[in-house]
ZAROKOL-664401 format. One record per residue (C-alpha): residue number from 1; residue in one letter; x, y, z. Coordinates in pm, 1 decimal. Layout:
REM residues N
+-------+-------+----------+----------+----------+
| lumgu | zator |       px |       py |       pz |
+-------+-------+----------+----------+----------+
|   NUM |     a |        X |        Y |        Z |
...
+-------+-------+----------+----------+----------+
***
This chain:
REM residues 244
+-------+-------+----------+----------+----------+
| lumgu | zator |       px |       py |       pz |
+-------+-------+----------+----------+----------+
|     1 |     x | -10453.4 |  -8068.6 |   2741.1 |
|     2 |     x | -10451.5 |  -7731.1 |   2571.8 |
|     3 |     x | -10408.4 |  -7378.0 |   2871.2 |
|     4 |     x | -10623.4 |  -7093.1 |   2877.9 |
|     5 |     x | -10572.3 |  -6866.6 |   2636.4 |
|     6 |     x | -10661.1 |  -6449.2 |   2755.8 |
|     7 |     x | -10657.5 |  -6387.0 |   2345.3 |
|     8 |     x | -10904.5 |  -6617.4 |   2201.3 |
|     9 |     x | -11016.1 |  -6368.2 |   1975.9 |
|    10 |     x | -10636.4 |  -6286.1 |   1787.3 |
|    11 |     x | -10693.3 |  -6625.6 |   1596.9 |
|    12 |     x | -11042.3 |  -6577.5 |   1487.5 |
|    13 |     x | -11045.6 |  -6201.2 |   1390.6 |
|    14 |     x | -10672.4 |  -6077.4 |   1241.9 |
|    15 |     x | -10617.7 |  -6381.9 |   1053.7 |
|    16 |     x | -10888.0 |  -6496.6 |    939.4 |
|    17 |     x | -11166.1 |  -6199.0 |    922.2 |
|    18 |     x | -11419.1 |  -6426.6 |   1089.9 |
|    19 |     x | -11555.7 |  -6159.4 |   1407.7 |
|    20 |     x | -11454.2 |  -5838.2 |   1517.1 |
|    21 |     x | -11240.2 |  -5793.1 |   1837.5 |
|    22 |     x | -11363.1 |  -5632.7 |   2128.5 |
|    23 |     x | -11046.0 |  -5424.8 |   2240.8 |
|    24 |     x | -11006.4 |  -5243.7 |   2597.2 |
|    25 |     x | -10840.9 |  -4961.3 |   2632.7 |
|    26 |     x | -10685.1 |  -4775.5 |   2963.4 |
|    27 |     x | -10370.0 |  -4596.5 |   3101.5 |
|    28 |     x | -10208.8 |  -4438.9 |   3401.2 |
|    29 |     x | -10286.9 |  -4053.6 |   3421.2 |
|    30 |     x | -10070.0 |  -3872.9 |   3166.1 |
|    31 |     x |  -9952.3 |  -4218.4 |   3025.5 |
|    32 |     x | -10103.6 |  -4077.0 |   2656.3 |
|    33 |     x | -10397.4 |  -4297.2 |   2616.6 |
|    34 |     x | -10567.4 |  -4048.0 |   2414.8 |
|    35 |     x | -10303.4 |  -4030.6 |   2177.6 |
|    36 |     x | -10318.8 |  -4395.8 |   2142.6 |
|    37 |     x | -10660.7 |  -4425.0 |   2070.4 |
|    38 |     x | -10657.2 |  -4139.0 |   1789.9 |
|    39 |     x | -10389.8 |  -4355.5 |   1633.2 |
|    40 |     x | -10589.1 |  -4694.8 |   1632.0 |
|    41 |     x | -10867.0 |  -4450.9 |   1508.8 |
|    42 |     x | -10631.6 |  -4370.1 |   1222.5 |
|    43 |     x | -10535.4 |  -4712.8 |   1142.7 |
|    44 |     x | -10908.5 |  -4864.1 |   1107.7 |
|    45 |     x | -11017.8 |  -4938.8 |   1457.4 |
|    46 |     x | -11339.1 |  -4785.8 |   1545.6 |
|    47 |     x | -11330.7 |  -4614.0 |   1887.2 |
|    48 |     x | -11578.0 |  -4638.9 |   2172.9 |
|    49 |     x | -11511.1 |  -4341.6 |   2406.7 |
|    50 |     x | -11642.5 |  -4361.5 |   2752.4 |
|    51 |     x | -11615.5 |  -3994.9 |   2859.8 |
|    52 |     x | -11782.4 |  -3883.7 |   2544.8 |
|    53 |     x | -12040.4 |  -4128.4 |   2581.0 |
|    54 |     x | -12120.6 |  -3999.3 |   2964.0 |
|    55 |     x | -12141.3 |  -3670.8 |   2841.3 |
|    56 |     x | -12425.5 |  -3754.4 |   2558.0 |
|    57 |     x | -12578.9 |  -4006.1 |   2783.6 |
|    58 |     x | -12651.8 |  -3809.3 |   3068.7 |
|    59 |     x | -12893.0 |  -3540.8 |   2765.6 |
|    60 |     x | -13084.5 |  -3803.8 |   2668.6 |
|    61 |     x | -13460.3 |  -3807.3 |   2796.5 |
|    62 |     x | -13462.9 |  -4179.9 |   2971.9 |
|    63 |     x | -13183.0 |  -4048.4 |   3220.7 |
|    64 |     x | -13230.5 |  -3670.7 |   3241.8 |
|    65 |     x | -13606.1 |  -3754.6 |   3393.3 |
|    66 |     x | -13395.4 |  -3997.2 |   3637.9 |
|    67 |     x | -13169.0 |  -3738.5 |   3685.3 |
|    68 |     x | -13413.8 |  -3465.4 |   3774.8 |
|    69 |     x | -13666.8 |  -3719.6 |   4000.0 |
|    70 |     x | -13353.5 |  -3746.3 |   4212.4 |
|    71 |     x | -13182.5 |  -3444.1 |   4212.1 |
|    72 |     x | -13450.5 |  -3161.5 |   4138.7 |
|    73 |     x | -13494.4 |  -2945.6 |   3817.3 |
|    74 |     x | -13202.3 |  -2740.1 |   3973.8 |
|    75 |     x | -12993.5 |  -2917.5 |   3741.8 |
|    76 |     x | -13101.7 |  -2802.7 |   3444.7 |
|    77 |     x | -13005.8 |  -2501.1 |   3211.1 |
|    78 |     x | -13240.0 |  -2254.2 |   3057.0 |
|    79 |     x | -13267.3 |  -2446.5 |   2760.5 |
|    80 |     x | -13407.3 |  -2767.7 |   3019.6 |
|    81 |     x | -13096.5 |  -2972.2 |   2966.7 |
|    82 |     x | -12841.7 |  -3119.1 |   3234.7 |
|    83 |     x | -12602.6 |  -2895.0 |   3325.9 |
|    84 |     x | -12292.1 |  -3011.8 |   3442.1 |
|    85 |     x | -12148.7 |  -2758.2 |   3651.8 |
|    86 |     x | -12509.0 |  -2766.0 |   3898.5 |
|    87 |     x | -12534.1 |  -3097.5 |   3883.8 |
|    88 |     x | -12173.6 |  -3190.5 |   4014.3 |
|    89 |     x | -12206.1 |  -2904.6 |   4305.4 |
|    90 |     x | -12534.2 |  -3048.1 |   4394.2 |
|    91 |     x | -12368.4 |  -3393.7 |   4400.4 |
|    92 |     x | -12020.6 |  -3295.9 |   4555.6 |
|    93 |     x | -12034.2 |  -2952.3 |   4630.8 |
|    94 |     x | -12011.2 |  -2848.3 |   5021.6 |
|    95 |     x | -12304.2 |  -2918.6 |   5215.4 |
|    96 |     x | -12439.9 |  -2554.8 |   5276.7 |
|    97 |     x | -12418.5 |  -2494.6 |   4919.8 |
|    98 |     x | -12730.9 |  -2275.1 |   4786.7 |
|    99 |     x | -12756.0 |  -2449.8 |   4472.8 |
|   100 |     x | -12678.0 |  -2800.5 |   4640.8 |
|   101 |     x | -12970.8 |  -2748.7 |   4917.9 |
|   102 |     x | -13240.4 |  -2591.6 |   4637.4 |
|   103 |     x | -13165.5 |  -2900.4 |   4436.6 |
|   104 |     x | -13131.5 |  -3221.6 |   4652.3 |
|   105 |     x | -13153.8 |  -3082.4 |   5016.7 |
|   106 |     x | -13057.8 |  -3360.0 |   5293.2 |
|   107 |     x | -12839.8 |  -3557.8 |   5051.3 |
|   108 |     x | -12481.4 |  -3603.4 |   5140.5 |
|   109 |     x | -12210.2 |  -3595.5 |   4962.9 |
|   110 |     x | -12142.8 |  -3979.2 |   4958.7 |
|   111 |     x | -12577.2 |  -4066.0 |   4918.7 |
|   112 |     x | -12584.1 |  -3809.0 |   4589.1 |
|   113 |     x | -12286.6 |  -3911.2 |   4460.3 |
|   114 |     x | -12398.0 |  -4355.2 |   4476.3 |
|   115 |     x | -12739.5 |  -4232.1 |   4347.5 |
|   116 |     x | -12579.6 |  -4006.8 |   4049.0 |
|   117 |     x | -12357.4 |  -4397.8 |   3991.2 |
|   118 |     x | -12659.7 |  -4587.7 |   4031.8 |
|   119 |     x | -12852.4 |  -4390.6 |   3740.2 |
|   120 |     x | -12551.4 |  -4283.6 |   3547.1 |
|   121 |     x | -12358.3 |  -4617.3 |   3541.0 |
|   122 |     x | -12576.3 |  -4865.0 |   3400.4 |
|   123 |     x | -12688.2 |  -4665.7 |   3118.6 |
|   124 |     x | -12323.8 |  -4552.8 |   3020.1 |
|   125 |     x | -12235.2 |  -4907.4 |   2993.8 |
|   126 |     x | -12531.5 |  -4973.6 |   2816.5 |
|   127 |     x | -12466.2 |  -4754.4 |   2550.7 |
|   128 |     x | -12069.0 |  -4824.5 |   2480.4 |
|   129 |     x | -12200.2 |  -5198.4 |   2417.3 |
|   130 |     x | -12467.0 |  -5101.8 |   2212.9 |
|   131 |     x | -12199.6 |  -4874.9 |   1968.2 |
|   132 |     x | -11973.6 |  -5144.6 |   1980.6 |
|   133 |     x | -12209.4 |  -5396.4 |   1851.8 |
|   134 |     x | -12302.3 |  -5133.5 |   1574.6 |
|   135 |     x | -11944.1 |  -5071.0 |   1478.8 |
|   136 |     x | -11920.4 |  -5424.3 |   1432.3 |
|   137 |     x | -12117.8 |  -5396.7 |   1087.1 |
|   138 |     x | -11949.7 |  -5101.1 |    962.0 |
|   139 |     x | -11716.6 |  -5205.8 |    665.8 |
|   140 |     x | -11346.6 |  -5224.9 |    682.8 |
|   141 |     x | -11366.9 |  -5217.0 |   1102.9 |
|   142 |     x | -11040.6 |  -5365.5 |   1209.6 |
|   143 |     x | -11166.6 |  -5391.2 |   1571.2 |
|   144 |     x | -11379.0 |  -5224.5 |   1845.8 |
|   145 |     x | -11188.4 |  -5008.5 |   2094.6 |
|   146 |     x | -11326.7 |  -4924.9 |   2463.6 |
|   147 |     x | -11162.9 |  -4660.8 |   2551.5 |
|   148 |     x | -11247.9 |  -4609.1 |   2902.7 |
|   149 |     x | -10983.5 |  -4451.1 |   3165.5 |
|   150 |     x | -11159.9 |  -4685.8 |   3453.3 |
|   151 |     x | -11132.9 |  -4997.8 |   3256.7 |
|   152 |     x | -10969.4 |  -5227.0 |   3510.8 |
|   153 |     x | -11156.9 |  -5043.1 |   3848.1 |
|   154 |     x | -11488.5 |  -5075.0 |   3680.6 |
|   155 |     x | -11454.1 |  -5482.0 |   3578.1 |
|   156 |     x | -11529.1 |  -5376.3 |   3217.9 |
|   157 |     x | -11170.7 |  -5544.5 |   3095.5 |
|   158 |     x | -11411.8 |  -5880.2 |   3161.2 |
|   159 |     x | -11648.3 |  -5783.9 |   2835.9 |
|   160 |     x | -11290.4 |  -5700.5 |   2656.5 |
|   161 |     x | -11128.5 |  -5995.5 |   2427.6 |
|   162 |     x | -10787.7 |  -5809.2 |   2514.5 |
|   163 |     x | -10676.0 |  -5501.4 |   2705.5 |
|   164 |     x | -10410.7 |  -5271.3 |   2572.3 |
|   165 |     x | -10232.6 |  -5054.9 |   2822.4 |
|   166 |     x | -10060.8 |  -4720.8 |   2781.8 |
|   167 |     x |  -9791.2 |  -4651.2 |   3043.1 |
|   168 |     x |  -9522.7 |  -4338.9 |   3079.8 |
|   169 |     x |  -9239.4 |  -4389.7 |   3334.1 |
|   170 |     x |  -9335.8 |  -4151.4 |   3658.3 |
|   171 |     x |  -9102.8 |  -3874.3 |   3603.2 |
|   172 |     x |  -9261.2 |  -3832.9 |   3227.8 |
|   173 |     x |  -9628.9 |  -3854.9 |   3382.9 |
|   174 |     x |  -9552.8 |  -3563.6 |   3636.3 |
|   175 |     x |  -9448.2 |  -3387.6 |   3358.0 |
|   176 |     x |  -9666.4 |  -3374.2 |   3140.7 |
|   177 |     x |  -9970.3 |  -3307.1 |   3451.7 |
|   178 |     x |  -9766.8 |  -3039.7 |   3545.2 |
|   179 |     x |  -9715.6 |  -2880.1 |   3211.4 |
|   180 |     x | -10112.5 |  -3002.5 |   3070.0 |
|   181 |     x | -10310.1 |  -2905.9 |   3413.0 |
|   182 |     x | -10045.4 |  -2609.2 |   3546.3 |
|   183 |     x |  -9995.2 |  -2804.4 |   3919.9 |
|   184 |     x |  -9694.4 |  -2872.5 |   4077.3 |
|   185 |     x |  -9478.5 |  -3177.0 |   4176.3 |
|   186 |     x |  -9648.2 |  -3209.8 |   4491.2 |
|   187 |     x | -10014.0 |  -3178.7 |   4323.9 |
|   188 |     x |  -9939.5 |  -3394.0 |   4046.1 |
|   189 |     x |  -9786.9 |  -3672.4 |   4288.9 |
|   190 |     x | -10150.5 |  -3625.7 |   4463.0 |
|   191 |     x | -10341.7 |  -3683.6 |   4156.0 |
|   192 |     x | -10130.2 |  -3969.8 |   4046.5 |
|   193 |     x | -10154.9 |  -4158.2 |   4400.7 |
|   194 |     x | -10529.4 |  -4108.4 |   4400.2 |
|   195 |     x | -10530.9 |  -4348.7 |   4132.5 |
|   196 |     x | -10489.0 |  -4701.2 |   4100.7 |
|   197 |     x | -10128.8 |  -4821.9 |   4039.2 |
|   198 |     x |  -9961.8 |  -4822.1 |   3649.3 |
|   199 |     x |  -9762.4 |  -5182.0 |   3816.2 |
|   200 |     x | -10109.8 |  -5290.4 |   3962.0 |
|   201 |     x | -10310.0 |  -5255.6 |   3641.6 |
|   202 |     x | -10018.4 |  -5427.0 |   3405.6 |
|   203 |     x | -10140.3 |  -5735.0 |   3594.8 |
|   204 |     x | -10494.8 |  -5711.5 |   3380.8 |
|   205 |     x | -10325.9 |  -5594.7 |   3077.6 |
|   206 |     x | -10276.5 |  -5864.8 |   2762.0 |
|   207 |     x | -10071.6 |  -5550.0 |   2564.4 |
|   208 |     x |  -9863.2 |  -5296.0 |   2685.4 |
|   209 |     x |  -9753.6 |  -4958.6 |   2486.0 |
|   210 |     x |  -9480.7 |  -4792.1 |   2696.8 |
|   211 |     x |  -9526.7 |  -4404.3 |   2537.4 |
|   212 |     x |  -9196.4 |  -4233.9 |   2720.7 |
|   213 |     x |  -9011.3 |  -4111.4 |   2419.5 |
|   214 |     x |  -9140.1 |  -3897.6 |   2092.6 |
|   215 |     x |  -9483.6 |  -3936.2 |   1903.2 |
|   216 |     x |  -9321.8 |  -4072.9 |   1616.6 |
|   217 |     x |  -9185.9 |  -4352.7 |   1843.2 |
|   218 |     x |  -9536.3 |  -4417.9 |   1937.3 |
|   219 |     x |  -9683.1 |  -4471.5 |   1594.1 |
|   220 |     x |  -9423.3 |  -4731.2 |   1592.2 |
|   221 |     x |  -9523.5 |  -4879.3 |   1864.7 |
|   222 |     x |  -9870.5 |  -4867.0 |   1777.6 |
|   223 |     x |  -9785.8 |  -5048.8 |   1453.7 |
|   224 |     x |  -9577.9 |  -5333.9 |   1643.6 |
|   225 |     x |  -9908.6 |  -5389.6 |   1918.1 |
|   226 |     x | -10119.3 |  -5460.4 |   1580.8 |
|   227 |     x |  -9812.5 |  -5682.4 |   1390.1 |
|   228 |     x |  -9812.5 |  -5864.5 |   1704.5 |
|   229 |     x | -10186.6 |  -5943.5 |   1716.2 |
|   230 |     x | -10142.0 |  -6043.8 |   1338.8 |
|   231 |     x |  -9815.8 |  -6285.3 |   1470.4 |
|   232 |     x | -10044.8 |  -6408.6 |   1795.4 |
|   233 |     x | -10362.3 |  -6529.3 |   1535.3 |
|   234 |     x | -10128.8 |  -6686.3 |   1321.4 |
|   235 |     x |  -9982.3 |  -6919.4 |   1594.8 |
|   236 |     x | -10332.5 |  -6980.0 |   1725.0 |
|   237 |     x | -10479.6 |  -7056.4 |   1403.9 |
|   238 |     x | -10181.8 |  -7270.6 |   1358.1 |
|   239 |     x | -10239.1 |  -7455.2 |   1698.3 |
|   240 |     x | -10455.8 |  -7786.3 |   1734.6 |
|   241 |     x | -10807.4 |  -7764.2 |   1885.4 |
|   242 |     x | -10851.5 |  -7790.6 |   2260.5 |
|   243 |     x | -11077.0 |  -8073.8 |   2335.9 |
|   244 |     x | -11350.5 |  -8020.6 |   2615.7 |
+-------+-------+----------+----------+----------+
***
C-alpha cells in the first residue's frame, strides 16, 4: 500500500513537463526570503508576491468602493485613491484620532481592523490565484511561486503543491533587523517573538533553505532546492502506481 506523498507534484512537473507546480514561499523575519524569491525569479520561476498584490488590490474599484462604504471617503487622496497612511490610522490609529473619528467614528481598533480583513482578505487571495493560473501559460515557466510572508498563519501552504522555507540562525536575524530597520537587540527580539516560530513553521515546510552565510552560498543553495526537486520527480516517476 503506497504512503502519502506531500510532493505529488515533483513527479508530474520537473520530470516530465506535464503541469506547472504551485510553489509556497515563506520565512522567519530577516531569514532573506526576498532574496530567495528574486533568485527563483532569475532561474525561470514566475513569482506571485503577496505584499505587492495587497498594495494593487486595495486601488482597484471593486474594493476601494468596499473600502470607502466602510471606512468613509477619509481614506482617500486628492487624486480619489486609497491612501495608505489614513487608512491604517483610521484602522489602528488611537481612538481620539481626528482623522480616525472623521473617517469611521465608533469603530475600534479590533472591529476596523476584522472589517479592513474581511474586505481586504478575500480579494487578495483571489487575485494571487488568479496570476498564478495565468503564469501557468506563459512559456518556459518552471513553476509558480507564492510568495507570501503569512503563508503557514494564513492556511494558504494548503493550495501550495510544496512549501519552501527560508531560515537564518537567530543571532544572524537580529542582525540584520537591527542593521535593515535601525532597532536594537531588545526591539528586534520584540519583533521576532511577535511572530510565529522559525522551529514551529519547519513543521509545514517540504524544503528548507538555511541563508546564514554569504549570497553566493545562497545561489548555491538555491540551485541544490531545484536539483533536488529534479532528484524527488525522478524517484516518483520511477515508483509504481498507488492503487485506490
Amino acid at each position: 500500500m503506497c504512503g502519502e506523498r506531500t510532493n505529488d507534484f515533483d513527479g508530474k512537473i520537473i520530470a516530465e513537463d506535464k503541469r506547472i507546480p504551485l510553489l509556497g514561499l515563506t520565512g522567519s523575519m530577516a531569514a532573506g526570503k526576498s532574496t530567495v524569491s528574486a533568485m527563483l525569479a532569475e532561474r525561470g520561476f514566475f513569482i506571485v508576491d503577496a505584499d505587492k498584490t495587497a498594495h494593487d488590490v486595495i486601488q482597484t474599484e471593486k474594493v476601494l468602493r468596499k473600502l470607502t462604504d466602510a471606512f468613509g471617503e477619509g481614506i482617500l487622496d486628492e487624486s480619489g485613491n486609497i491612501d495608505r497612511k489614513k487608512l491604517s490610522v483610521c484602522v489602528f490609529g488611537e481612538k481620539k484620532n481626528e482623522v480616525q473619528n472623521k473617517t469611521c467614528p465608533g469603530n475600534t481598533a479590533n472591529a476596523s481592523a476584522e472589517l479592513l480583513n474581511d474586505i481586504v482578505h478575500p480579494a487578495v487571495i483571489e487575485s494571487l490565484f488568479e496570476q498564478a493560473e495565468t503564469a501557468k501559460q506563459l512559456p518556459d515557466c518552471r513553476g509558480v511561486v507564492l510568495d507570501v510572508p503569512l503563508l503557514i498563519e494564513s492556511g494558504l501552504h494548503k493550495r501550495c503543491d510544496s512549501v519552501i522555507l527560508v531560515t537564518a540562525n537567530i543571532e544572524t536575524r537580529y542582525a540584520r533587523i537591527m542593521k535593515r530597520d535601525g532597532l536594537s537587540r531588545r526591539e528586534a527580539r520584540a519583533r521576532i517573538a511577535a511572530q510565529m516560530p522559525q522551529w514551529k513553521k519547519k513543521r509545514y515546510a517540504d524544503y528548507i533553505i538555511e541563508n546564514d552565510t554569504t549570497e553566493a552560498e545562497l545561489h548555491l543553495r538555491v540551485d541544490e532546492l531545484i536539483g533536488t526537486l529534479q532528484k524527488n520527480a525522478a524517484e516518483n516517476n520511477a515508483q509504481p502506481s498507488c492503487e485506490a
